[in-house]
N, C-alpha and C positions, 0 to 999 in steps of 0.2 A: 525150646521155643525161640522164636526171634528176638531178637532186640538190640539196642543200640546204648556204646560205651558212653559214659559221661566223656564230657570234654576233657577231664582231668587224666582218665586211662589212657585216652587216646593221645594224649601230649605225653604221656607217661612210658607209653611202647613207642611214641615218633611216629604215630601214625597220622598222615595229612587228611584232616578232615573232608576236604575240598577233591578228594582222588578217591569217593569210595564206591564209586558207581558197582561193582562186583563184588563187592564183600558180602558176603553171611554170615554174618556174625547173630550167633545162637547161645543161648542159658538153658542150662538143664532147669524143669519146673519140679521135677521131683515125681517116686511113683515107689511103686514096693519094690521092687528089682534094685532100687540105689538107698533103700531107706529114708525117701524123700530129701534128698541128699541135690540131687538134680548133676552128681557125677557117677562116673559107673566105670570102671575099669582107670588105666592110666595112659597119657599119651605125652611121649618122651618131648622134650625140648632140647637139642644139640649144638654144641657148639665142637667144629670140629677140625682140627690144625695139621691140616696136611703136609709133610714135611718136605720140602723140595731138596735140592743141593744149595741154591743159595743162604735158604735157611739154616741147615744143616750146617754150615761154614759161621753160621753166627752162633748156634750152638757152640759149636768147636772155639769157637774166639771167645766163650763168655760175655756175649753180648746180654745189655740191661734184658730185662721184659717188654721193658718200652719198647725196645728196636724190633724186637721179636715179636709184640704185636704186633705192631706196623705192618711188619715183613708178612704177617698172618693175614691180615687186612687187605694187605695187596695183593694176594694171593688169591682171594674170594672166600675167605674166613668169614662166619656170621657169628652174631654173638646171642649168647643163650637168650639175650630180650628181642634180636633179631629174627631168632625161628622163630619164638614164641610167638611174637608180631604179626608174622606170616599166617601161623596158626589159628591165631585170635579171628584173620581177615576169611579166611578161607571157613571158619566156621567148626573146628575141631576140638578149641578149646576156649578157655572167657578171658579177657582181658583180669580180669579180678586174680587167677588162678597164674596167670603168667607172673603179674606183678609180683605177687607174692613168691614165687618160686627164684626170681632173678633180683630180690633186693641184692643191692649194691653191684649190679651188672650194669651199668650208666649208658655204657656205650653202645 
């Protein structure tokens, strides 16, 4: 069913309240198929670090993590509350489900 993120989700995934003219954002109500559950199956959230040569050379140099996210970032890296976000907007899964699946993914 429809519905909309408290203020607090949505500051929580970075989502701008002021930009949502297209989102879908939908709650499962529940039914016998989910065991009034209101999910039903699972849908993956990714984060995914594609490895170029530059990067690859900071591997090789034992660069921090730091540097190596960055390098990921700059790259077009998203971070698992980033898909999630995406997801959230598009109507595939709840803000509620995201948060909880990405505590302590900040960024």
């Amino acid at each position: 069913a429809p519905y909309m993120p408290s203020e607090s989700e949505l500051k929580a995934l970075q989502i701008d309240p002021t930009n949502l003219k297209n989102a879908n954002f939908t709650k499962g109500k529940g039914c016998p198929d989910c065991a009034k559950t209101g999910y039903r199956g699972r849908m993956g959230i990714f984060e995914i670090f594609v490895v170029d040569d530059e990067t690859r050379k900071l591997i090789y140099e034992s660069s921090p993590s730091s540097v190596l996210r960055a390098q990921a970032r700059e790259i077009g890296m998203r971070s698992l509350r980033e898909d999630g976000a995406r997801k959230v907007v598009a109507g595939v899964t709840t803000a509620e489900e995201v948060i909880r699946a990405t505590v302590g993914d900040e960024s």
